[in-house]
N, C-alpha and C positions, 0 to 999 in steps of 0.2 A: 222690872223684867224678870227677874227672880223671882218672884212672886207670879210671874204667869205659866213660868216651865213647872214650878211645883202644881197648881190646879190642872194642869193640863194631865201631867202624873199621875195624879188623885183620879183626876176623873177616866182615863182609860185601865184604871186597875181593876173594876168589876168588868172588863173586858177578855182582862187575860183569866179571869175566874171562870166564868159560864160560855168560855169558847166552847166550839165541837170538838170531839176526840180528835179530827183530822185537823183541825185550822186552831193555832195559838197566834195569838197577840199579845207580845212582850213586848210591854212600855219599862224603859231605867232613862235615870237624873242623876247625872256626878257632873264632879269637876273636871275639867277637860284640861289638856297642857298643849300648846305647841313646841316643835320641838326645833325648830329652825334656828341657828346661831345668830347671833347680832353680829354687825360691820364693829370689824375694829376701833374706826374714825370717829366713833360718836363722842358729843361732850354727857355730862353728868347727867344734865336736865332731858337730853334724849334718850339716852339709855334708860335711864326711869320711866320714861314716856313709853316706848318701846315694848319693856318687861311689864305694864300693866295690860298690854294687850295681848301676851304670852299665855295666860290662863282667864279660864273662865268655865261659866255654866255649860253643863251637855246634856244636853234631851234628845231620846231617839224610842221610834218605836218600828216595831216589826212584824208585819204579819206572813205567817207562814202555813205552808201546804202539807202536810206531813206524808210524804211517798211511803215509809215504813217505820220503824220501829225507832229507828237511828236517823234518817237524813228527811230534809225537810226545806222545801224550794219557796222562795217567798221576796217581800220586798221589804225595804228599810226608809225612811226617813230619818233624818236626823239636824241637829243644829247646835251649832256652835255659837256662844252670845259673850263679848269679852268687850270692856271699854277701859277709856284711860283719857285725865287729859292735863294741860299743864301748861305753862307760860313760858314763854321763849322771847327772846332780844332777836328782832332782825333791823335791816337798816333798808332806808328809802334808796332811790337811786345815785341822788348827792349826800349818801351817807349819815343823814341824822337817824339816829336809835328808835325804832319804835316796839312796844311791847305786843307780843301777840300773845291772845289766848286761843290754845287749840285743844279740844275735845275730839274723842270718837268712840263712835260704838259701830264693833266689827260684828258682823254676824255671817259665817257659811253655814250653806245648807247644801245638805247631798240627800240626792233620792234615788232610790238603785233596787237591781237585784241581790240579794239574801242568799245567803246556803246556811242552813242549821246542821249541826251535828251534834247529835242528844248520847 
């Protein structure tokens, strides 16, 4: 997945080069962090599970209209890509232990209006 936010990168970057003087298109890839607190209640193995879906990969681009010198009206994509996953003890209905394995891969995406200010 990492490997696809980076070409994606790559490949819109001779875009933000040979835009028009009015219109840019700004592609960046960082790390991203959520900032949400974890429940008190969890055991070890969920909290571990939890804090690996806390951070991840961020890619976003933006293309923008340039009204003057300084502000600039436009739209944004973006995404968020974070996994995690881990083994957990639950138990059947009359109580025997069974192991579960659970994985996830989260991904938000937001599309929106833009404001630059250069």
């Amino acid at each position: 997945m990492k490997n696809k936010f980076l070409l994606l990168a790559l490949a819109a970057l001779p875009l933000s080069i040979f835009a028009q003087k009015k219109i840019s298109i700004i592609p960046s890839i960082g790390y991203g962090f959520r900032t949400a607190s974890l429940p008190s209640n969890l055991n070890t193995q969920e909290e571990t599970y939890l804090k690996g879906l806390k951070s991840g990969i961020n890619f976003d681009i933006g293309a923008y209209y340039q009204l003057n010198n300084v502000i600039g009206l436009g739209l944004k994509y973006n995404i968020y890509s974070a996994s995690s996953s881990g083994n957990f003890i639950g138990y059947t209905p009359d109580g025997n232990p069974v192991s579960i394995s659970l994985s996830t891969d989260d991904t938000i995406t937001f599309v929106g209006p833009a404001f630059l200010v250069l």
